[in-house]
C-alpha angles and dihedrals in degrees: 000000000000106000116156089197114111123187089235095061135112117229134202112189122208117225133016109218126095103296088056094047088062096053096051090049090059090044088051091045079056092040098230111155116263104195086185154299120262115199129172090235105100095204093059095067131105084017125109150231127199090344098301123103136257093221102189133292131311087283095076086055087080098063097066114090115254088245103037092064144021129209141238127181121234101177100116111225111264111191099303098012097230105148093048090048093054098053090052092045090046097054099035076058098056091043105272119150112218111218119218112242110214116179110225090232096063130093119229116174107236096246092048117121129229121182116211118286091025113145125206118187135210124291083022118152116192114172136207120308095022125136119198108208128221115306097353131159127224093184125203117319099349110152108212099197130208112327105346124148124208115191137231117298097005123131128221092204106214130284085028122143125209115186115209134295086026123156132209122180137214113306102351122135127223111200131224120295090358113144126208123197131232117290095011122144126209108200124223114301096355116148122225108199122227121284086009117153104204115195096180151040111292121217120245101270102015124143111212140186151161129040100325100019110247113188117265 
């Protein structure tokens, strides 16, 4: 399994709100070492969570030396996920590295792939062939069956199914609960409502819903 975090490293976290919160909890649980959480939200500094302190915004980031620290984001993926992608892009720009999170309760098959940045959650089963893409989220209990590829900044919303051979592509967003068959393919950016059940291939951009899933 292709994980780039390493249980000697230090470890800055973007963003302080929920999403974040769940990430630390599963660094904690691997007892990698968190230094802080940075968030634009003033109020929000000099306070803590789980323990572990909101330092300041994004700015501070820049006064840590390139090998002394990595990055998650902890921004969660809202629609399209913007602001989650431009903070990746931003620091990957300026030389950051971007460490996988990997909760100790999923399961993640050994040849599986996971791009930097890439987040699995707790109660996650990925099995065999899969490749997580850039900055991606596998959110709580998702099961990523055989050989499915899910692209760079999409999010797998908890309590989702993917049968094998799915794919998922870049930024798209697949809702709670929602079940996609086998050999199915999502398009970029496309949106999977919650509890969908989708039977066949989705446009780029489409928004879908129901069982099966019709466009909305």
């Amino acid at each position: 399994m292709a994980i780039n975090s390493r249980m000697s490293e230090n470890i800055l976290i973007i963003g302080a709100g929920g999403h974040a919160k769940v990430l630390l909890n599963a660094l904690q649980l691997s007892s990698v070492n968190v230094l802080g959480l940075t968030d634009s939200d003033p109020t929000k500094h000099g306070s803590s969570i789980l323990g572990c302190p909101v330092l300041g915004d994004d700015t501070m980031i820049d006064a840590y030396d390139l090998t002394d620290v990595r990055l998650i984001i902890g921004i969660g993926s809202i629609e399209t996920g913007s602001a989650r992608q431009d903070a990746f892009e931003r620091f990957q720009a300026n030389g950051f590295t971007f460490s996988n999170c990997v909760h100790p309760s999923a399961s993640v098959a050994p040849d599986v792939k996971l791009a930097p940045g890439s987040q699995v959650m707790a109660g996650v089963i990925i099995q065999p062939g899969c490749v997580i893409g850039m900055n991606s989220i596998i959110n709580t209990r998702t099961s990523v069956d055989h050989d499915c590829q899910i692209g760079d900044h999409a999010h797998i919303a908890p309590g989702a199914v993917l049968a094998g051979t799915v794919t998922v592509a870049d930024h798209a967003q697949i809702g709670i609960g929602a079940s996609i068959i086998q050999g199915v393919h999502i398009g970029e950016a496309a949106m999977i409502a919650a509890g969908a059940t989708v039977i066949r291939d989705v446009p780029a951009r489409t928004r879908v819903g129901g069982t099966p899933a019709q466009a909305f």
